[in-house]
C-alpha positions in Angstrom: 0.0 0.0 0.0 3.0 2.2 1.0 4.5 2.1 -2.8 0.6 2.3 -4.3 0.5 5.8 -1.9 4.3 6.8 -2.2 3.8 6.6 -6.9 0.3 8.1 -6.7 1.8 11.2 -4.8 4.9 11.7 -7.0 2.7 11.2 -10.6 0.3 13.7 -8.7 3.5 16.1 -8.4 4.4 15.2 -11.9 1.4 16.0 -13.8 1.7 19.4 -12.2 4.1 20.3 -13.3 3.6 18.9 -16.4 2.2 20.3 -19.8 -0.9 18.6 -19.1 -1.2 21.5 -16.7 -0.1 24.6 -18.3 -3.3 25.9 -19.4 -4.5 25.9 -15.8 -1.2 27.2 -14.0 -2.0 30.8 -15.3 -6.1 30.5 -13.9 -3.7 29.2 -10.3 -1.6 32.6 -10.5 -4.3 34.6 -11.1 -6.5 33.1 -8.5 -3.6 33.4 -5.9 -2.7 36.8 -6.8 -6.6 38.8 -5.4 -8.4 38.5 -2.1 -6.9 37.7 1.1 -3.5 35.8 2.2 -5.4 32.6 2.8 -6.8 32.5 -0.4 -4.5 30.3 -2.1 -4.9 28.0 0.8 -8.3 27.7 -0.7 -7.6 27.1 -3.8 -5.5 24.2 -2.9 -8.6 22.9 -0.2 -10.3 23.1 -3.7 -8.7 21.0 -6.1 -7.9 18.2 -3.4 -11.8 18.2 -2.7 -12.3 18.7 -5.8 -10.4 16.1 -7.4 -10.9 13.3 -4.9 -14.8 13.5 -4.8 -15.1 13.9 -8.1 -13.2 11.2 -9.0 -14.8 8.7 -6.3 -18.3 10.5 -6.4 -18.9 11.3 -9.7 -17.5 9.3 -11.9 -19.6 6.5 -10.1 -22.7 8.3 -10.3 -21.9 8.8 -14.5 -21.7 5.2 -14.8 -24.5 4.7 -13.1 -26.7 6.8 -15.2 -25.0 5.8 -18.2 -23.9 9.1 -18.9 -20.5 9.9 -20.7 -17.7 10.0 -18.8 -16.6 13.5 -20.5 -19.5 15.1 -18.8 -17.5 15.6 -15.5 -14.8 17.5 -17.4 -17.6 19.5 -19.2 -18.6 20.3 -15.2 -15.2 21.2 -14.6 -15.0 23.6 -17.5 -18.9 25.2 -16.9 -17.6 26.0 -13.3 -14.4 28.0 -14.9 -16.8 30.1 -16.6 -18.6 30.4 -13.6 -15.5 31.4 -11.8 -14.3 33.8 -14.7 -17.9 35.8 -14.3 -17.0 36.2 -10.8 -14.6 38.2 -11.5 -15.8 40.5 -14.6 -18.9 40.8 -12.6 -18.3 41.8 -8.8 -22.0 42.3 -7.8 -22.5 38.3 -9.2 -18.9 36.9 -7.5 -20.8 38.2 -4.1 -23.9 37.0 -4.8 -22.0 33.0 -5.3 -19.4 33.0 -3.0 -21.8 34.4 0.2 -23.0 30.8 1.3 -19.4 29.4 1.6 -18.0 33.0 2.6 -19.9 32.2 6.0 -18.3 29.3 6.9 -15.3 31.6 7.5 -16.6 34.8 8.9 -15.3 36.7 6.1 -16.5 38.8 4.2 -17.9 36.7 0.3 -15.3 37.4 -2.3 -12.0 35.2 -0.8 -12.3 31.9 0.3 -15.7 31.0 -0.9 -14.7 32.2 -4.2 -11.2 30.8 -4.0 -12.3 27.3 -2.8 -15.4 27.3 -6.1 -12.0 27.7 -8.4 -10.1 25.0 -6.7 -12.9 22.8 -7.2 -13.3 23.5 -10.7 -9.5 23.1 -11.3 -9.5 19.7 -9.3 -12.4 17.9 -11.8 -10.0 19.3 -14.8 -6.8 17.4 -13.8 -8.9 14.4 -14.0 -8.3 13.9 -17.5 -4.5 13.8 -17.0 -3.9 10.9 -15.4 -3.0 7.5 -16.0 -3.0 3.3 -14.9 -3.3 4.4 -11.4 -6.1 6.5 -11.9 -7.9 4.3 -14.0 -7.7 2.0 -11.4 -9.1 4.0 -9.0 -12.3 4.7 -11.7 -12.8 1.6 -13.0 -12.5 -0.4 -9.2 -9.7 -2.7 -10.2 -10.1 -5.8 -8.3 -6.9 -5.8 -7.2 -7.3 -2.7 -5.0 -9.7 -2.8 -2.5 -12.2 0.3 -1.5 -10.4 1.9 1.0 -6.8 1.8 -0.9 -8.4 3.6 -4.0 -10.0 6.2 -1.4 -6.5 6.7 0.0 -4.5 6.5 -3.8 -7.0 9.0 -4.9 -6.2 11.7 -2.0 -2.3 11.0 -2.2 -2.4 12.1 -6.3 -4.4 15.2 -5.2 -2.1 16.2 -2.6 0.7 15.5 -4.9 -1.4 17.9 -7.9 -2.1 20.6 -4.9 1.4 21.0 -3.6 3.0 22.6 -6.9 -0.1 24.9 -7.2 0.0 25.8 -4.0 3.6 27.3 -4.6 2.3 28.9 -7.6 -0.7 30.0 -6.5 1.5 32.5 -3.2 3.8 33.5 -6.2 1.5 35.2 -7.5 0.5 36.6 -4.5 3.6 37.9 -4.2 3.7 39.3 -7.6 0.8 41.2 -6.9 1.4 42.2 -4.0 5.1 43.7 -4.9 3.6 46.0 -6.9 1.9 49.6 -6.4 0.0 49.2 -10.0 -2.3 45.8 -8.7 -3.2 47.8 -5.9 -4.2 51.2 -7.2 -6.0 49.3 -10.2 -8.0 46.7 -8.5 -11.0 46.6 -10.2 -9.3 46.3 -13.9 -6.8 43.9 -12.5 -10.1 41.6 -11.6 -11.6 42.0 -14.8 -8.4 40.7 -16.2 -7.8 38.5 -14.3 -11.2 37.3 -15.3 -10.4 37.3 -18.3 -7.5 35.3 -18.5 -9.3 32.5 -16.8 -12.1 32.7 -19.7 -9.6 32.3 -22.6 -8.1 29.2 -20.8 -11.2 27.9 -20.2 -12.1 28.2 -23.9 -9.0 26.9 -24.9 -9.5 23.6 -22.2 -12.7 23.4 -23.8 -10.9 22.5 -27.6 -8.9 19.9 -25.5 -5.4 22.1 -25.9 -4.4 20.1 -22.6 -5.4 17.1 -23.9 -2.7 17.6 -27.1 -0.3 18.5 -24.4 -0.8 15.2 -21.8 1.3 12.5 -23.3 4.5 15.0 -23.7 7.1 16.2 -21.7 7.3 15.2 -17.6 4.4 12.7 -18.5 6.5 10.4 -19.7 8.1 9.5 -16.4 5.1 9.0 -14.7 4.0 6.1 -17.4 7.0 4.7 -16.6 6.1 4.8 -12.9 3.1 3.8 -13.4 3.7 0.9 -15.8 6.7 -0.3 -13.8 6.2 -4.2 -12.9 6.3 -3.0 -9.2 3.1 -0.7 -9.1 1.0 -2.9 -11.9 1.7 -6.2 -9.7 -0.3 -4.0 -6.9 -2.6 -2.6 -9.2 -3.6 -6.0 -11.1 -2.5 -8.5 -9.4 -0.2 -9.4 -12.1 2.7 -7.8 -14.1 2.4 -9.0 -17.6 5.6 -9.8 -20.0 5.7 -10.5 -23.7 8.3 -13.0 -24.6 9.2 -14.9 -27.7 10.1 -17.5 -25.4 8.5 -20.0 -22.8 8.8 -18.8 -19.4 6.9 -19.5 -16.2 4.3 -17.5 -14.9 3.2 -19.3 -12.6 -0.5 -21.4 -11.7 -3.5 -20.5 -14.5 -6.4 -19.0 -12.9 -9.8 -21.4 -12.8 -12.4 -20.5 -15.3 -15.1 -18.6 -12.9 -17.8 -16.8 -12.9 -19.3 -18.4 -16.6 -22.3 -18.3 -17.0 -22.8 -20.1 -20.3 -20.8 -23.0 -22.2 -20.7 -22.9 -25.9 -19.8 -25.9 -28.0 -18.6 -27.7 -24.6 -20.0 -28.6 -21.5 -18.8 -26.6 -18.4 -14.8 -27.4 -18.1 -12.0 -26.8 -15.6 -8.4 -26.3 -16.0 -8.0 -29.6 -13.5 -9.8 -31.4 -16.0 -7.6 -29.9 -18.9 -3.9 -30.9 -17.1 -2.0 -33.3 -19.5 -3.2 -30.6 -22.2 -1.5 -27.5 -23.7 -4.6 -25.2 -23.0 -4.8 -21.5 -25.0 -7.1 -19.5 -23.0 -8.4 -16.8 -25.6 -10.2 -13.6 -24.2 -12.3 -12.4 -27.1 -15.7 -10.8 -28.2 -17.1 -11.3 -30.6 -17.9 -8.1 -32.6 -13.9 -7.0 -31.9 -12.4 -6.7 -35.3 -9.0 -7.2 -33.9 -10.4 -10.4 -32.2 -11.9 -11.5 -35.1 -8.9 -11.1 -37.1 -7.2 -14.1 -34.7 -9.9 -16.5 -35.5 -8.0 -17.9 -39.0 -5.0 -18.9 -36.6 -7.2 -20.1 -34.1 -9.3 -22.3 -36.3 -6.3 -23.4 -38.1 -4.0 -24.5 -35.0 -7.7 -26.2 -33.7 -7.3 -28.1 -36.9 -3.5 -29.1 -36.6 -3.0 -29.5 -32.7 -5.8 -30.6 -31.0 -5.8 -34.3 -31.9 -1.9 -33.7 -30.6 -3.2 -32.2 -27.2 -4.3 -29.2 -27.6 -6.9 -27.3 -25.9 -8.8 -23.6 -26.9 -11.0 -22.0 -24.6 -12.3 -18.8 -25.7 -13.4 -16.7 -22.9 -16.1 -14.0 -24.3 -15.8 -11.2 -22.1 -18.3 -8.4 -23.2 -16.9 -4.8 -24.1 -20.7 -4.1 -24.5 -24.0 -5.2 -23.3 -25.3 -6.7 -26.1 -22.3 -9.1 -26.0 -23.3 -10.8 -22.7 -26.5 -11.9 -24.1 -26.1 -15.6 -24.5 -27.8 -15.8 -27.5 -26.0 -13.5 -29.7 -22.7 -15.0 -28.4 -24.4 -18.3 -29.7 -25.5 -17.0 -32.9 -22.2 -15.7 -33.7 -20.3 -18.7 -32.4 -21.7 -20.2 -35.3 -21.9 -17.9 -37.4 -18.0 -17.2 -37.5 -17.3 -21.2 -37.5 -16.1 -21.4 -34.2 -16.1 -25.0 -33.1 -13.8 -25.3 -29.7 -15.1 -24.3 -26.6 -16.2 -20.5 -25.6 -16.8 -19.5 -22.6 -19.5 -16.5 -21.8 -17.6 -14.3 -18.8 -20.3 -11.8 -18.5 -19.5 -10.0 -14.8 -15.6 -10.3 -15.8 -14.9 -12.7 -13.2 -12.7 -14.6 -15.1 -10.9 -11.5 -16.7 -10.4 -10.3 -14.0 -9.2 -13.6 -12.4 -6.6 -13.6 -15.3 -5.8 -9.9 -14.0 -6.4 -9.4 -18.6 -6.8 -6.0 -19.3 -7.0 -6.3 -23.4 -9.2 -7.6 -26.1 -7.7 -10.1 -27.2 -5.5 -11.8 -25.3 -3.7 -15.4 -25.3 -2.5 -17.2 -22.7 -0.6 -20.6 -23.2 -0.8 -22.7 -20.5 1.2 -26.1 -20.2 0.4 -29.6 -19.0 1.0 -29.3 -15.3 -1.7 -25.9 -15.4 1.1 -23.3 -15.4 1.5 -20.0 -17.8 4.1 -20.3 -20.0 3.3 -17.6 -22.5 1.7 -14.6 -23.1 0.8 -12.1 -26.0 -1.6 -9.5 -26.4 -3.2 -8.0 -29.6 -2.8 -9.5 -32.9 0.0 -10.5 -34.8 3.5 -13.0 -33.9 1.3 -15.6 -34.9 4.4 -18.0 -35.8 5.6 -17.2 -32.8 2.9 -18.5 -30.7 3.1 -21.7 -32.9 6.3 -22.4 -32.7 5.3 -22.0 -28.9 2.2 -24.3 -29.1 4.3 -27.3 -30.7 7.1 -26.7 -27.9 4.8 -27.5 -25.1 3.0 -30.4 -27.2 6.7 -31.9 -27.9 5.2 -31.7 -31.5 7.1 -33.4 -34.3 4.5 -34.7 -36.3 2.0 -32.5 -37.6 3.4 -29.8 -40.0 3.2 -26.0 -39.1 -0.1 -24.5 -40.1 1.9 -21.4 -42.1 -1.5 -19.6 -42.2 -0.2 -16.1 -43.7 -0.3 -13.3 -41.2 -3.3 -10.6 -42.2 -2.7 -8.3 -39.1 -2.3 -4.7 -40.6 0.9 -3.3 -40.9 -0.4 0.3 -42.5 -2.1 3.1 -40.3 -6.3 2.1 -40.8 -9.0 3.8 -39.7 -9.0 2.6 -36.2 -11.9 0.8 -34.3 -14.9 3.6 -34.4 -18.0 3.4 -32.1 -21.1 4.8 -32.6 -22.3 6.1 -28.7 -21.7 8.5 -26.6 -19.9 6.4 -24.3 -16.7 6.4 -26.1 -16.8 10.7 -26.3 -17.6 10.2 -30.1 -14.3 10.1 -31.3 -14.1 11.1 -34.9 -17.9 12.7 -34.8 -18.3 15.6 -37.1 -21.8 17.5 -38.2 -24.1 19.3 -36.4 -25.1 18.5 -33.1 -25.3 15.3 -31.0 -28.1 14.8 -28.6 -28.3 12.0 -26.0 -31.1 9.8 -25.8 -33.7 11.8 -27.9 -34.9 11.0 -31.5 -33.1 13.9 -33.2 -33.0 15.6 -36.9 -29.1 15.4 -37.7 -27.3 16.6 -41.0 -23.5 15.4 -42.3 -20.9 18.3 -43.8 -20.7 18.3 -47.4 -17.0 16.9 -46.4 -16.0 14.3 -44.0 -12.3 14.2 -43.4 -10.7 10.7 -42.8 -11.4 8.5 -39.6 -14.2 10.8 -39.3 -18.2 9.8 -39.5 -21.3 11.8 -39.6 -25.0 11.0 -38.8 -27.9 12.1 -41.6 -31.7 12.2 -41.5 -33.4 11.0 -37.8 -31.5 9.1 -35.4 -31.9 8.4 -31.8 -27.9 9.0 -29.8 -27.5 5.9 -26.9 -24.4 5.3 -24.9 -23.2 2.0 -26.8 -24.6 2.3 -30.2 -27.2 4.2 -32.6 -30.6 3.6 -33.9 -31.7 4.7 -37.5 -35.7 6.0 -36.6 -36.2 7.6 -40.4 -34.3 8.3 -43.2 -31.4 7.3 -41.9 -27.9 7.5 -43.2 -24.5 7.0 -41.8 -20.8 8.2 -43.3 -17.6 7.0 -42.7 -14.6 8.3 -44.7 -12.3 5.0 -44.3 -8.7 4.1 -45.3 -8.6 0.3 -45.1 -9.5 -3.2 -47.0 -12.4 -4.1 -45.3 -14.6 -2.5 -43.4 -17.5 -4.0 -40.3 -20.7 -2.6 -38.7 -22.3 -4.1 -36.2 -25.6 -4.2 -36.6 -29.4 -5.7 -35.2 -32.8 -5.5 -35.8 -35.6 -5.4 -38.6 -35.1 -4.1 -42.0 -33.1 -3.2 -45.4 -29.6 -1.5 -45.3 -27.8 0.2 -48.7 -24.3 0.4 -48.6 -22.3 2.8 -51.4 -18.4 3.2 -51.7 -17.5 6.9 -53.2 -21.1 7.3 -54.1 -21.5 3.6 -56.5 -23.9 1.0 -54.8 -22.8 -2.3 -53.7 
């Protein structure tokens, strides 16, 4: 716990400091440099309140709903605005910072209004994080309630402590000089100002650009070190072209369906090489793997080889037993899948990717394993090691993974931010009159005629089209229900 508490607080003090934060370090200066001495104390009260309940609080509450996660740093940026009308407008900063103002018998305009910007800067630097924070969001199972409480407090301290600095320089910017105090009122407007523009510019994601360069870099590497993801997951995963041992294989639990097997266990697999496969089945990356699959299925399991696919849904619809069935079949799947609908088994495996293969040899222990596509000889080669293989030939199925940029994986919700939307308007959860630009630049799609916005997918209500301007062979949709579809490629009909 001491190293989980000890890495959060350093990345905390790292992504301070970092260009992640640089739009907001000018609102922290600003904020520091009117109202009282204890001012930038709350500030700093602020964003560690801020921060820690929005992360815990909030974020829950989201998911819940089934709202998009982006809404909290849409919250975030609304209370900016909020704070940067404060300013411009005096009579209005009184009139919102009166109710926390009592709580410390001063007058309203200092710490209330000073603790409302903290807390707006707090649900900001949410975006900035990393593994640990997404362990904290997301409940890994490997950290239990009360460390992610803690982990989430130490990163806020660590984000507060910098600020704090900053937040008395500029008090002591301000108050070294005769101009700030003979032009009060213009300073605040300014100041207001300032805090507007970088709001706007938060809201066109300008810290987002900046989040993966500069001081970031070190804290990946803290937080991807072996050390911090053994605590985090359980497990610290290795790639290796060679067998190694990583110990027992977890149990199959928490299935709730058997496809094309009757319920197994691993002790009834020992005395065979085992690939456990974590899949779904509308995963074009997953589905990419199924060739090799089928293929070593066809060659090795005579030999003493096992598959067991473990469908783990990305997506509600996947955890319904009968589509998994339905497309089972459908894709020619004949070994045995497994349906892991409350990630029991995933997490179990301590798997944190779509898909995934781990070997496992004849006395139940990993010996292998390799995530994404691709390296398929590799895993062959590995297969016929643990079997002690010398009859069957290699399979020598070509390898089709992609090895040009392609228009990545694209979802059609709101869950996923809609990355790569562009047209007018998207409305949650209403049936909604949308219209595409003339021009839709690549990896981008737009929504024409009526459709109705949902967190995991889309539905067409009337006149209904959908563009995607692709750069790849082929190209999926997943799609359900009644009725006719027309498909065109640069305006000719398939």
């Amino acid at each position: 716990m001491a190293l989980l508490l000890g890495v959060a607080f350093l990345v905390g003090v790292i992504t301070a400091v970092s260009p992640c934060a640089f739009p907001v370090l000018p609102i922290v200066f600003a904020g520091g440099a009117s109202g009282g001495h204890r001012r930038p104390l709350a500030i700093i009260a602020g964003v560690i309140v801020g921060f820690t309940g929005s992360l815990l609080a909030v974020s829950w509450l989201l998911r819940q709903l089934h709202l998009p996660q982006d809404l909290l740093r849409n919250i975030s940026i609304a209370l900016l605005f909020v704070v940067a009308a404060t300013l411009l407008v005096p009579r209005l900063g009184q009139v919102l910072e009166r109710p926390l103002a009592r709580f410390s018998r001063r007058p309203g305009g200092d710490l209330g209004g000073g603790f409302l910007l903290g807390l707006a800067l707090g649900l900001v630097f949410v975006p900035c994080g990393g593994l640990i924070l997404a362990s904290i969001i997301t409940g890994s199972a490997s950290v239990g309630s009360g460390e992610r409480e803690a982990m989430a407090l130490a990163y806020a301290i660590g984000i507060a402590l910098p600020m704090l600095a900053v937040a008395y320089g500029g008090r002591r910017a301000a108050g070294g000089l005769q101009f700030f105090r003979a032009h009060a009122a213009q300073v605040r407007a300014g100041l207001g100002a300032l805090i507007a523009v970088t709001a706007l510019l938060i809201t066109f994601n300008v810290d987002r650009s900046l989040a993966n360069i500069g001081t970031l870099g070190l804290a990946d590497r803290l937080q991807n070190s072996c050390a911090v993801q053994q605590r985090l997951t359980g497990r610290c995963h290795h790639e290796s072209s060679n067998l190694a041992n990583f110990g027992p294989a977890s149990a199959f639990t928490g299935i709730s369906d058997w496809f094309n097997s009757k319920p197994l266990t691993l002790q009834q697999l020992r005395g065979k090489v085992v690939l456990v496969d974590f899949w779904t089945y509308s995963c074009i990356n997953c589905l990419r793997t199924l060739p090799h699959l089928k293929s070593w299925w066809k060659a090795y399991h005579r030999a003493g080889l096992e598959i067991v696919s473990v469908h783990t849904p990305e997506f509600a619809f996947e955890a319904v037993p009968h589509n998994v069935g339905s497309a089972t079949k459908q894709l020619g799947v004949s070994w045995p899948v497994a349906l892991d609908p409350k990630y029991k088994t995933w997490n179990a495996y301590r798997n944190q990717y779509w898909p995934a293969e781990y070997l496992i040899d004849k006395r139940g222990d990993i010996r292998n394993e390799r995530f994404g596509e691709g390296e398929y000889s590799r895993t062959e080669n590995l297969i016929r090691q643990l079997l002690g293989e010398a009859g069957p030939g290699k399979a020598e199925l070509a390898d089709m993974t992609p090895t040009e940029l392609t228009t990545p994986e694209t979802y059609l919700g709101y869950d996923r931010q809609l990355t790569g939307y562009v047209g007018s308007k998207a409305l949650p959860n209403v049936a909604h009159n949308y219209k595409a630009p003339e021009d839709v630049s690549q990896n981008s799609w737009a929504l024409s005629g009526r459709w109705r916005l949902g967190g995991e997918h889309t539905t067409a209500v009337r006149d209904a089209e959908l563009a995607l301007h692709f750069h790849a062979k082929d190209v999926y949709l997943v799609m359900g229900g009644h009725g006719s579809v027309g498909v065109s490629v640069d305006g000719h009909k398939l």
